[in-house]
ZAVOGU-762714 format. One record per residue: residue in three letters; x, z, y of N, C-alpha, C in turn. Coordinates in steps of 0.001 Angstrom, whole numbers, padded with zeros to 6 digits, always signed. Atoms other than C-alpha are relative to their C-alpha. Layout:
! residues N
ALAXZYXZYXZY...
END
This chain:
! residues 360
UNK+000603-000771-001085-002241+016440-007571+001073+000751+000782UNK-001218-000608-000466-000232+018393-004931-000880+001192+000592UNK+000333-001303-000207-000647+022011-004058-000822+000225+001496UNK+000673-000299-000836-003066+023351-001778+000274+000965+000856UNK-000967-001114-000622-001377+025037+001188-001306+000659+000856UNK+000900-001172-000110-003184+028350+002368-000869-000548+001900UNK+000718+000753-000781-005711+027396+004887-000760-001443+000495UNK+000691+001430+000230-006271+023691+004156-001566+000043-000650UNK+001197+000033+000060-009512+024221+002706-000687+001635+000372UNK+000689-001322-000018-012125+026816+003598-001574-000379+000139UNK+001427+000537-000269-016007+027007+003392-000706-000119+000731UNK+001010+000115-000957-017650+027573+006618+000656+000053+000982UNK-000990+000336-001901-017036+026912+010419+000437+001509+000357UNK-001021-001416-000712-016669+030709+010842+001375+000114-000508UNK-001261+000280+000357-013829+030619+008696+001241-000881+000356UNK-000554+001089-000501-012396+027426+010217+000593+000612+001507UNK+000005-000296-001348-012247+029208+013796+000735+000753-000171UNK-000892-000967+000170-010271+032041+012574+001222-000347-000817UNK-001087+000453+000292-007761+029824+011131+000837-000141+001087UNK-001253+000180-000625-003984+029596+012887-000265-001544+000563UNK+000301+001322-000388-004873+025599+013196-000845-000364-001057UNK+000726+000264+000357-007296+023542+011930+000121-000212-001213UNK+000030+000368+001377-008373+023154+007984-000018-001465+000150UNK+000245+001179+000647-008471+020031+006376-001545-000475-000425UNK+001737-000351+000207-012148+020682+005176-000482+001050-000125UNK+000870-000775-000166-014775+022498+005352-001398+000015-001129UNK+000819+000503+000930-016977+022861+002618-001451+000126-000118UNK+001571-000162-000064-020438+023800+003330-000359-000774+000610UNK+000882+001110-000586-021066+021728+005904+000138-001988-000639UNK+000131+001108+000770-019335+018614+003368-000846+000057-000597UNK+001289+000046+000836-021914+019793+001023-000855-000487+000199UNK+001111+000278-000421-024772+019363+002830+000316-001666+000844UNK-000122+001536-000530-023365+015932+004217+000023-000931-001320UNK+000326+000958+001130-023078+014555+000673-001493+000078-000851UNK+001454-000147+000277-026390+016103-000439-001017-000832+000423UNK+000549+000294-000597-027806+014409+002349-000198-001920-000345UNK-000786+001708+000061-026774+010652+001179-000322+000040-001399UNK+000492-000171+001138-027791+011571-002366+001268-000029-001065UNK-001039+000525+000966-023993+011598-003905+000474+001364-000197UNK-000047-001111+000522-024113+013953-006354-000718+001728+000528UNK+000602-001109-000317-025065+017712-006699+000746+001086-000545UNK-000822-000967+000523-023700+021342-007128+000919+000449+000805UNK-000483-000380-000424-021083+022959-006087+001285-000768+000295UNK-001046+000974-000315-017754+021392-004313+001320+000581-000430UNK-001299+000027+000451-014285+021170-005752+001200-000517+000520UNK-000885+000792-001112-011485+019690-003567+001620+000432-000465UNK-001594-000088+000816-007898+019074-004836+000631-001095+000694UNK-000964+001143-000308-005286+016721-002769+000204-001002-001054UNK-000263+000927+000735-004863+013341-003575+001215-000618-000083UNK-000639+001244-000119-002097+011426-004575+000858+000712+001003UNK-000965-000608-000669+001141+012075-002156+000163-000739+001330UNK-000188+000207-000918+000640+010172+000781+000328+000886+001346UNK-000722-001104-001026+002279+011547+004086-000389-000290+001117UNK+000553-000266-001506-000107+010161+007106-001178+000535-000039UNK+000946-000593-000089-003719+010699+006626-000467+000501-001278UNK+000563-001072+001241-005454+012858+004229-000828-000400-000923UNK+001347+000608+001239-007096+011977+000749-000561+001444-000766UNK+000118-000910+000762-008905+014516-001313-001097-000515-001050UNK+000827-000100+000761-010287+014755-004370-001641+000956+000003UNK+001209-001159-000084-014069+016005-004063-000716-000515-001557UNK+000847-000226+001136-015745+016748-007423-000801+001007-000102UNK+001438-001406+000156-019495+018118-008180-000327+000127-001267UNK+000273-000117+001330-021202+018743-011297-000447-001483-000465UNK+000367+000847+000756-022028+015385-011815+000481-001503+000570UNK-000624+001069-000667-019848+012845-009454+001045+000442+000774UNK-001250+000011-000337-016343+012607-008557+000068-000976+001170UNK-000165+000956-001303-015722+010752-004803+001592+000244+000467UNK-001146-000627-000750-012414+010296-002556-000304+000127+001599UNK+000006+000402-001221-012819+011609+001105+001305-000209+000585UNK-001315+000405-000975-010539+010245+003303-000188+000253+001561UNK-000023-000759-001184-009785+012151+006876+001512-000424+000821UNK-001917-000535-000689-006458+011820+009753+000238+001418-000292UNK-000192-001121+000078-004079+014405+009623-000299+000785+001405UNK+000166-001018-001034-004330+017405+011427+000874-000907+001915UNK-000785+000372-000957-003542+016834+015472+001226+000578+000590UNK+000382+000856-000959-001745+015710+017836+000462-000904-000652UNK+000151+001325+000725-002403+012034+016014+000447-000730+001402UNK-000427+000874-001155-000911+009011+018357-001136-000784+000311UNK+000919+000476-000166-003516+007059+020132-000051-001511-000635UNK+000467+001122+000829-005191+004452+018511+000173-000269-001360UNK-000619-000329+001569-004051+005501+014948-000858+000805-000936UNK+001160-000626+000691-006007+007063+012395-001037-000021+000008UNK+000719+001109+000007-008946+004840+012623-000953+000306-001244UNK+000853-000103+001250-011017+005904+009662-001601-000946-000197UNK+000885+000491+000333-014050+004356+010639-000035-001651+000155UNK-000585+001562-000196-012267+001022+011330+000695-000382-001480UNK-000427+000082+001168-010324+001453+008209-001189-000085-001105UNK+001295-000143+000878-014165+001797+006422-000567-001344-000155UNK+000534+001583-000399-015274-001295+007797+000516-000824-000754UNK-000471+001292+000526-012485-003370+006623-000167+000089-001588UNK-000114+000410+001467-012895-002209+003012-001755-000305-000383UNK+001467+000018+001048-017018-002627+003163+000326-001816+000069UNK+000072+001714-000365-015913-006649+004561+000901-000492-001629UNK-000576+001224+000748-013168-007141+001911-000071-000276-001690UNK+000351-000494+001087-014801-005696-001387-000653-000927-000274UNK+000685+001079+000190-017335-008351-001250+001188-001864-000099UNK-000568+001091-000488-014442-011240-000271+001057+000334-001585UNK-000815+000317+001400-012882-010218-004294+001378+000651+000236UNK-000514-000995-000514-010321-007711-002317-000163+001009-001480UNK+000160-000804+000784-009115-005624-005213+000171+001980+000999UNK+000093-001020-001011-010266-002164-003251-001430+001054-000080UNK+001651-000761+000557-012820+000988-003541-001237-000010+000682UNK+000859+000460-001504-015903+000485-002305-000865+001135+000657UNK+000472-000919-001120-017061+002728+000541-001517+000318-000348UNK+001461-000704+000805-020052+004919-000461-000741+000792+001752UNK+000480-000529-000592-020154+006906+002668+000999+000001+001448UNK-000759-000113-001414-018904+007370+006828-000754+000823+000146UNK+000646-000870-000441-019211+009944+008795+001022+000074+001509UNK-000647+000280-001602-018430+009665+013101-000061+001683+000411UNK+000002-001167-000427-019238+013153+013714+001244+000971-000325UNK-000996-000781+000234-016357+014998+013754-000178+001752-000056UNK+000462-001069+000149-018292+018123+013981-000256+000798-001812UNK+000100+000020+001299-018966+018145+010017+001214+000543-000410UNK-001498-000241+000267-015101+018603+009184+000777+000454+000638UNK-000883+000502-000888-013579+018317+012119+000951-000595+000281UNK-000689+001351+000127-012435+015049+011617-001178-001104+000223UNK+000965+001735+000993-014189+011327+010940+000878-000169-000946UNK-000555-000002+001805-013870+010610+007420-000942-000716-000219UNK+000868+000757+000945-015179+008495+005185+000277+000270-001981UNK+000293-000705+001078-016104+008997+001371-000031-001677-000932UNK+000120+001313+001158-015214+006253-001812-000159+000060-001500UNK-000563-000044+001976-015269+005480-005688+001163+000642+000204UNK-001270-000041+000878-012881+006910-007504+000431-001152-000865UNK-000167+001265+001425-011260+004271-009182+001199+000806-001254UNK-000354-001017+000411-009807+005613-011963+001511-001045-000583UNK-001028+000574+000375-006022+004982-012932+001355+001018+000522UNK-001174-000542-000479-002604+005458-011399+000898+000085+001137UNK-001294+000903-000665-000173+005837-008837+000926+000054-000131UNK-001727+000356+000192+003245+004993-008910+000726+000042+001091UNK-001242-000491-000835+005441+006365-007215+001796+000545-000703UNK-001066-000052-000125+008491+008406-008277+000132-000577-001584UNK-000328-000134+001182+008162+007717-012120-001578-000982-000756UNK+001088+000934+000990+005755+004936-014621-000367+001705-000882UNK+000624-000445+000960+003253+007111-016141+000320-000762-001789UNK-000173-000007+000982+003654+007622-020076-000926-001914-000791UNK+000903+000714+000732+000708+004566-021051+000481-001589+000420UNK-000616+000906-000703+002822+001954-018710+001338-000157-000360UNK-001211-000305-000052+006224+002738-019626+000456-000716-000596UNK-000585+000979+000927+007573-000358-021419+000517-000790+001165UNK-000781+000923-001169+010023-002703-020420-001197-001337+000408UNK+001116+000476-000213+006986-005279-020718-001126+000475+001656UNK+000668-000978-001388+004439-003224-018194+000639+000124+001122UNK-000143-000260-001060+007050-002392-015959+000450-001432+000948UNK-000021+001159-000978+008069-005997-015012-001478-000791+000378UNK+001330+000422+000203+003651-006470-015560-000156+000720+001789UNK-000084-000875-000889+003842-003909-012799+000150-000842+001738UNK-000857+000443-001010+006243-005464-010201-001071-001511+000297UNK+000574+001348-000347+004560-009150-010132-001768+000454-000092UNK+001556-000232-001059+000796-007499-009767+000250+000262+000913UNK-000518-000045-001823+002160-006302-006449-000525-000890+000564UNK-000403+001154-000752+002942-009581-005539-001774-000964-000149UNK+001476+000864+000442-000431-011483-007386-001078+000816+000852UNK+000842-000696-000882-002582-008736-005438+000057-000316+001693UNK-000405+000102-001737-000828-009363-001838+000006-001397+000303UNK+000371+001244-000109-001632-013137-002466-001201-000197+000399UNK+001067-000076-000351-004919-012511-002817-000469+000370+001217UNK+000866-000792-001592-005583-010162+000207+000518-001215+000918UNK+000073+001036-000935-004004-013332+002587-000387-001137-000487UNK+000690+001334-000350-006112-015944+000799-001217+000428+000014UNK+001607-000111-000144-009186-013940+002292-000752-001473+001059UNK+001041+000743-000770-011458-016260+004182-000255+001310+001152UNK+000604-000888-000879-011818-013909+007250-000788+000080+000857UNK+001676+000181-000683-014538-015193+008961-001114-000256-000299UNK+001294-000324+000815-016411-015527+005855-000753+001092-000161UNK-000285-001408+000496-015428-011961+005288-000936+000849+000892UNK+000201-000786-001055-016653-011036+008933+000945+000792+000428UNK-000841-000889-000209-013268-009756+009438+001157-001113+001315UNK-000731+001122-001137-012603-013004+012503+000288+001222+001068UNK-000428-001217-001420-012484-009747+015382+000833+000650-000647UNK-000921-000914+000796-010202-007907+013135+001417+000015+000949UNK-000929+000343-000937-007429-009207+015188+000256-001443+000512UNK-000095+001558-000301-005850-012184+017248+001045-000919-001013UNK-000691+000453+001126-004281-014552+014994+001400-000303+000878UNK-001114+000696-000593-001440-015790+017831+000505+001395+000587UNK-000261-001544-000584+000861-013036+019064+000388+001179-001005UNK+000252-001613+001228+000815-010281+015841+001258+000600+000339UNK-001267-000918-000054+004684-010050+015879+000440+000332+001052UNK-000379-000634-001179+005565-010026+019462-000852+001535+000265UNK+000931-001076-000045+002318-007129+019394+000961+001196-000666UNK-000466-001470+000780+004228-005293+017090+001129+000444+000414UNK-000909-000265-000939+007097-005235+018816-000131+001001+000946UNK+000225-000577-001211+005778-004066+021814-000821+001519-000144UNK+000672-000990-000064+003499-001620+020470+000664+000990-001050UNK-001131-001049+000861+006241+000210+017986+000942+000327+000696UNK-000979-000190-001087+008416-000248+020847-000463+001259+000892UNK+000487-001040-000943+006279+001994+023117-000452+001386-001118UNK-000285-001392+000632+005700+004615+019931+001046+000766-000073UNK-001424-000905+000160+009378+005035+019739+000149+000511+001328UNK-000117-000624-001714+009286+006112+023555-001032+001330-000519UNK+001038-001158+000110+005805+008421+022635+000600+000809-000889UNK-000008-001281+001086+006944+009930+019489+002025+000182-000206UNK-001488-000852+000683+011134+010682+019480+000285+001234+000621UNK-000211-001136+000407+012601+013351+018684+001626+000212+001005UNK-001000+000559-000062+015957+012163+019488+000627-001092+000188UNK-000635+001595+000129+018370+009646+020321+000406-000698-001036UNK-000596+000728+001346+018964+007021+017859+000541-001212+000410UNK-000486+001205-000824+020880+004236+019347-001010-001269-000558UNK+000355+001477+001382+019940+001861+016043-000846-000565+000108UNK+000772+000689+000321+016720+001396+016660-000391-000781+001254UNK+000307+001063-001410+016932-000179+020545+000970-001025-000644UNK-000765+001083+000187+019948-002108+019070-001297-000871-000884UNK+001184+000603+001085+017154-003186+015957-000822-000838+001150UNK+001053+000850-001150+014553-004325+019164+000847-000918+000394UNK-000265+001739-000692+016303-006506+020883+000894-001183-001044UNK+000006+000965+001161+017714-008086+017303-001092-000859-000015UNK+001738+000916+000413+014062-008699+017005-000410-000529+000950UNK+000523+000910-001070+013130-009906+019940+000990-001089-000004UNK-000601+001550+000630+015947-012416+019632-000174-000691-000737UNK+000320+001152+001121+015126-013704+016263-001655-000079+000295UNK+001607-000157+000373+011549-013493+016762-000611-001440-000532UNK+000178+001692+000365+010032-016601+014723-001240-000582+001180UNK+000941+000797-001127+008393-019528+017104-001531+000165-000654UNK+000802-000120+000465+005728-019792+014763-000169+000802-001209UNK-000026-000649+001086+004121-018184+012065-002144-000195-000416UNK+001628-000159+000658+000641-018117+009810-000974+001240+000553UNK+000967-001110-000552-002537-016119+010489-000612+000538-001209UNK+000619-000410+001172-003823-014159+007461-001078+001659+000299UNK+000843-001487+000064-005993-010635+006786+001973+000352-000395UNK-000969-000935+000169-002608-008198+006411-000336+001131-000117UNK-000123-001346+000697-002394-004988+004598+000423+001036+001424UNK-001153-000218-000928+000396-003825+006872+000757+001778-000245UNK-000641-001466+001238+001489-000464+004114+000203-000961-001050UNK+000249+000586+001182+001699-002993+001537+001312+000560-000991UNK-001235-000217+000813+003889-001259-001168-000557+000699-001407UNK-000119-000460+001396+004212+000191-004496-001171+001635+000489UNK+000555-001183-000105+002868+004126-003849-001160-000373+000863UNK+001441+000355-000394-000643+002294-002068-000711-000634-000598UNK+000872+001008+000530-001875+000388-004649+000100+001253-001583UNK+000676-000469+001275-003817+002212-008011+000654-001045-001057UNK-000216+000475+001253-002852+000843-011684-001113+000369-000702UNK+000799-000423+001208-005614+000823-014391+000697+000656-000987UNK-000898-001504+001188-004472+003761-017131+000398-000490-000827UNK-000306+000621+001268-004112+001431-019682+000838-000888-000202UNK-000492+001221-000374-001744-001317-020908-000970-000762-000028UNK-000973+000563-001202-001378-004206-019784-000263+000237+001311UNK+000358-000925-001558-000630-003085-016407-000928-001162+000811UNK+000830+000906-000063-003390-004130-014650+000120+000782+001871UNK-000235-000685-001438-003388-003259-010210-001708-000094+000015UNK+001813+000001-000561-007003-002126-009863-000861+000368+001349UNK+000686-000564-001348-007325-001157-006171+001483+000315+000661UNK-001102-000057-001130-005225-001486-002978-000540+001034+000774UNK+000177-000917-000251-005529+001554-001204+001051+000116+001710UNK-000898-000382-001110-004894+002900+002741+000345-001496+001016UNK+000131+001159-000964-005892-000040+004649-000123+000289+002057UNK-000029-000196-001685-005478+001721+008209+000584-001287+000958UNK-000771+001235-000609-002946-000521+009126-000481-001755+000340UNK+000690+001410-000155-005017-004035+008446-000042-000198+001401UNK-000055+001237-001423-005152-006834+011015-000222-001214-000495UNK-000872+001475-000165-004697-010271+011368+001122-000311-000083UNK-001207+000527-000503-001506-011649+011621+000529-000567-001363UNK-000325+000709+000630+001181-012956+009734+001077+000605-001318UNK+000307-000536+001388+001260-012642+006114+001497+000552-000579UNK-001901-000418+000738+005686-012597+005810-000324+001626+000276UNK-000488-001496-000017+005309-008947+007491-000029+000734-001175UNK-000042-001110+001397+003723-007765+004226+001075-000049-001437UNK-000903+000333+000748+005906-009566+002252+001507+000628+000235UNK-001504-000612-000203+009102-008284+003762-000206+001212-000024UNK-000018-001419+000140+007710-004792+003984-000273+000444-001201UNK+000205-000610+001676+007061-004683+000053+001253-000076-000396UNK-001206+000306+000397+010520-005946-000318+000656+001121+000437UNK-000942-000828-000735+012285-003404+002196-000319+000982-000745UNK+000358-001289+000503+010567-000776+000359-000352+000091-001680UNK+000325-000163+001459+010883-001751-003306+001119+000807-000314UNK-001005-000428+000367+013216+000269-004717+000991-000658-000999UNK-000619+000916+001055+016425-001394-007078+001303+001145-000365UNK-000855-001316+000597+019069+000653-009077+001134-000059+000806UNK-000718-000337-000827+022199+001494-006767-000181-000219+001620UNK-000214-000282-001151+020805+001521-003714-000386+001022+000685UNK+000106-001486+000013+020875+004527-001718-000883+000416+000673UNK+001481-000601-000667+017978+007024-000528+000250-000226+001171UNK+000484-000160-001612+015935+006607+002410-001085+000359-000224UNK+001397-000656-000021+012780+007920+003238-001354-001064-000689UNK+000604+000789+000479+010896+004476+002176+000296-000064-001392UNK+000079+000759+001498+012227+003484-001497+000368+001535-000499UNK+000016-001116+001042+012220+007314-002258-002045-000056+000107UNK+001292+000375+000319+008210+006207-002211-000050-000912-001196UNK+000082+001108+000686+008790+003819-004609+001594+000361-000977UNK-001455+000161+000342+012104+005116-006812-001128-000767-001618UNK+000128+000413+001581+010214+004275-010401+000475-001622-000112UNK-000565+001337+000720+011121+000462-009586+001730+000080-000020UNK-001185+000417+000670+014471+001205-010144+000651-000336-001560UNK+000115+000061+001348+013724+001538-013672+000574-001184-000713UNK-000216+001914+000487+015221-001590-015741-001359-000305-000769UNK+000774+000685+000026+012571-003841-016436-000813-000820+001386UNK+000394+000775-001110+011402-004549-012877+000655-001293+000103UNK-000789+001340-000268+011691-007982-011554+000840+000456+001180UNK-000822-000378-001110+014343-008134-009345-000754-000570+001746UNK+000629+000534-001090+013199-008994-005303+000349-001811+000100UNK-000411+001596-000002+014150-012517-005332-001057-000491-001066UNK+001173+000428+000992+011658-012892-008545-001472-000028+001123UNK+001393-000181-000347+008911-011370-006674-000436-000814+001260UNK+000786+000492-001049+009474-013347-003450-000255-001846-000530UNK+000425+000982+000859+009692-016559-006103-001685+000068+000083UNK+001733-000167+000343+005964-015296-007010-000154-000224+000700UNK+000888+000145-001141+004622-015084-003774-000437-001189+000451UNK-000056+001095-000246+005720-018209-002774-000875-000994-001228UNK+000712+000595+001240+004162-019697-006561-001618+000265+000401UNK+001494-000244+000147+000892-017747-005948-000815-000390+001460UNK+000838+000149-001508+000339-018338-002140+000387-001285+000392UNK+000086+000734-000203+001610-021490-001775+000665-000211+001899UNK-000347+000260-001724+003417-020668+001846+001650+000634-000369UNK-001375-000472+000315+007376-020327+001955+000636+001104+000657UNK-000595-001945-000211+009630-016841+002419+000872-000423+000577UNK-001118+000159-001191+012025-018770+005167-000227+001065+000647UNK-000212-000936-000899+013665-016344+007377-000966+001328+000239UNK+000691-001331+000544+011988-013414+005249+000688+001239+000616UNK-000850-001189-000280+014856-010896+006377-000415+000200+001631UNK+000565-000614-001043+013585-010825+009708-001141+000914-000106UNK+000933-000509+000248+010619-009632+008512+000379+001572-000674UNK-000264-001639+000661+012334-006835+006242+001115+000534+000983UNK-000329-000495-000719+014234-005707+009087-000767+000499+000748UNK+001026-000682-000445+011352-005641+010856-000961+001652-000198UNK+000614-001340+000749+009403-003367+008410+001031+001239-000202UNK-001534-001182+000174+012848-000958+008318-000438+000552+001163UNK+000119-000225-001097+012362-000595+011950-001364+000510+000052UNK+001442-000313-000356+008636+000240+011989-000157+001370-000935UNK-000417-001434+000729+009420+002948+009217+000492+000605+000447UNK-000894-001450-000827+012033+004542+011085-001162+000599+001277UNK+000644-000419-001550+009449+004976+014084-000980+000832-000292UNK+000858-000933+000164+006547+005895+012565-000116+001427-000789UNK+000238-001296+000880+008056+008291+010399+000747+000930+001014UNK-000187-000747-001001+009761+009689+013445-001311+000426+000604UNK+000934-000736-000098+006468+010201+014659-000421+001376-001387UNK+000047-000907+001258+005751+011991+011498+000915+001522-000012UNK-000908-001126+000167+008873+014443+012081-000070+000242+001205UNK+000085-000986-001339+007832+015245+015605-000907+001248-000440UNK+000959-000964+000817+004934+016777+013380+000060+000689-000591UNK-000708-000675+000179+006889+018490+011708+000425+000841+000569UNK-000764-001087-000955+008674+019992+014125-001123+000913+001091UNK+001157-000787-000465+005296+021055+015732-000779+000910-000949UNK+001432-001021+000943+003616+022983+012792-000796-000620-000535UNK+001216+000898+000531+001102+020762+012056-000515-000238-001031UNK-000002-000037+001120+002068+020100+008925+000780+000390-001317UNK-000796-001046+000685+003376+021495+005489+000899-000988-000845UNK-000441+001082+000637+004548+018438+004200+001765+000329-000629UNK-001346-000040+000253+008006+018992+002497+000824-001471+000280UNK-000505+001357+000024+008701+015348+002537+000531-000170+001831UNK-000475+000783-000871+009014+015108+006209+000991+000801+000613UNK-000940-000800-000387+011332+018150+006502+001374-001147-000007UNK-000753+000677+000217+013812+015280+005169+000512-001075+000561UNK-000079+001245-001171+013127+012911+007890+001102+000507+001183UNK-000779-000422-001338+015661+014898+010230+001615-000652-000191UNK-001132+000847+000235+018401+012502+008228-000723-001286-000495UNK+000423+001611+000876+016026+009944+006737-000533-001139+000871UNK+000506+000991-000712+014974+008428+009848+001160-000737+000832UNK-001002+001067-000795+018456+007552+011435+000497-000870-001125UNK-000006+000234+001200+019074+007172+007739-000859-002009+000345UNK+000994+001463-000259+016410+003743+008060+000014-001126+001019UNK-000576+000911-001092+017676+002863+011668+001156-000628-000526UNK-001077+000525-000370+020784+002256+010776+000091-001128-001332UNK+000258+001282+001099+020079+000119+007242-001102-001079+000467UNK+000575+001128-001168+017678-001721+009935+000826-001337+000665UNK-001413+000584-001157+020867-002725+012303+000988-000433-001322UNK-000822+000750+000983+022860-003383+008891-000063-001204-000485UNK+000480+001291+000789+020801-005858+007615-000207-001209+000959UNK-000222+000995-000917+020113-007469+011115+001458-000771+000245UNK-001370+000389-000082+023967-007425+011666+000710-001485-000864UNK-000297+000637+000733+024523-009093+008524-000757-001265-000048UNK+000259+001591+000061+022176-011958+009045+000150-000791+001083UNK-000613+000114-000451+023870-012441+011866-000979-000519+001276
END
């Protein structure tokens, strides 16, 4: 759990109004919104979830049912981002399609309730992994059990059927990477802080290599270690992918190179991504070359000219977490983690432009 900074929760809208900026929740009027839906009863309990650093999870517990709501952070959010009730959708389509993922209990569009949209899920109960393997996982066994569910999970989510799924409007299948280009291209204009040479040199890398073709799949597009749950128990078992804002269409290498860019391995040095992910430095992980072996074993589609892809995902980290440290620098939020972004994001440009450099 992570500490509850003074004003993030409070119980009623009068209280909310006489806050410095806006709470996180509000608890009387959540009450009476989960009352209303029949989930659970009693009084409300609310404890941060988990350590993510864009939109907001919390633990809500009553006397007789435990839920997770999920809310954006506080504003000013970038347009078209923080999507909650789009992000709801895709997990009521892909829960049914065998999508290991929690399944959505409740939405809510009114932003008047919270003052947010949010939506409300199972708890699934387990782990995440982030800086360190919980005590019940901790074998050299488990932790390479660990590393290749990743990979067996991120197979699955691109052999959905997406128009079985109802998830064919989700996005266009032709186009994804030039899209992303263009539309990370125009965040780094909305959200810097600063000049960073690295990451216009990084664009037009990418727009040079950009591949002619490429596959059409359902995509994660967070796909990493600190978004996906573990069951508590051995053998490590991945019981829920988690933080599906990002989903789309497109093509399935991005997730693959962005689990890679952001796995962590023993001597290589901090950045703001694989300090999300340091526990795989641990020995026992498979090494990245194993896991993009798997992929290729379990999905049946090949990891040619993968490093474009994890250059890619380098580059899309440095941007959006520059957005992130404009937020910072506005108040917004209390986040310690992104105080660190004022070296960790040229920090990411420039192991972006290294790796492009080097593949010449």
């Amino acid at each position: 759990m992570t500490a509850v900074s003074a004003g993030d929760v409070v119980a009623t809208h009068a209280q909310a109004a006489a806050c410095e900026r806006p709470p996180l929740l509000i608890l009387d009027p959540l009450r009476e919104f989960l009352d209303a839906r029949g989930l659970g009863a009693g009084t409300l309990r609310a404890e941060p979830l988990g350590d993510g650093h864009s939109n907001v999870t919390y633990l809500i517990e009553r006397d007789d049912l435990s839920v997770v709501l999920r809310r954006p952070p506080r504003p000013p959010v970038a347009p078209s981002t923080h999507d909650m009730l789009r992000e709801a959708g895709i997990l009521n389509a892909i829960v049914p399609a065998g999508v290991r993922a929690p399944v959505v209990l409740a939405t809510c569009d009114d932003e008047a309730v919270i003052g947010a949209v949010f939506y409300v899920t199972e708890l699934l109960d387990g782990h995440v992994i982030t800086q360190v393997v919980p005590p019940s996982l901790d074998t050299l066994a488990d932790r390479r059990r660990i590393g290749l569910e990743l990979v067996d999970a991120l197979a699955e989510v691109h052999g959905v059927d997406v128009h079985a799924a109802g998830l064919g409007g989700l996005g266009r299948p032709d186009g994804y990477l030039a899209r992303q280009l263009r539309r990370f291209g125009e965040l780094a204009v909305r959200g810097a802080t600063r000049t960073i040479p690295e990451l216009e040199q990084v664009r037009g890398w990418l727009e040079a290599a950009l591949p002619r073709h490429s596959d059409a799949t359902l995509v994660h597009g967070d796909f990493r270690l600190g978004n996906v749950l573990f069951a508590p128990e051995s053998p490590a078992r991945l019981a829920g992918i988690l933080d599906w804002e990002m989903a789309t269409i497109g093509d399935p290498l991005a997730d693959v190179g962005y689990l890679l860019a952001t796995y962590a391995r023993p001597g290589e040095p901090w950045n703001p991504m694989l300090a999300l992910s340091e526990a795989t430095r641990a020995p026992g992980f498979p090494e990245t070359g194993e896991l993009r072996d798997r992929y290729e074993q379990r999905s049946g589609r090949s990891t040619a000219g993968l490093v474009f892809y994890e250059v890619l995902a380098l580059w899309k980290a440095a941007i959006f977490l520059e957005v992130s440290y404009r937020r910072h620098l506005a108040g917004t939020t209390d986040d310690p983690f992104f105080a660190r972004l004022d070296e960790g994001v040229p920090l990411l440009a420039r192991e972006a432009w290294r790796r492009a450099r080097a593949a010449g």
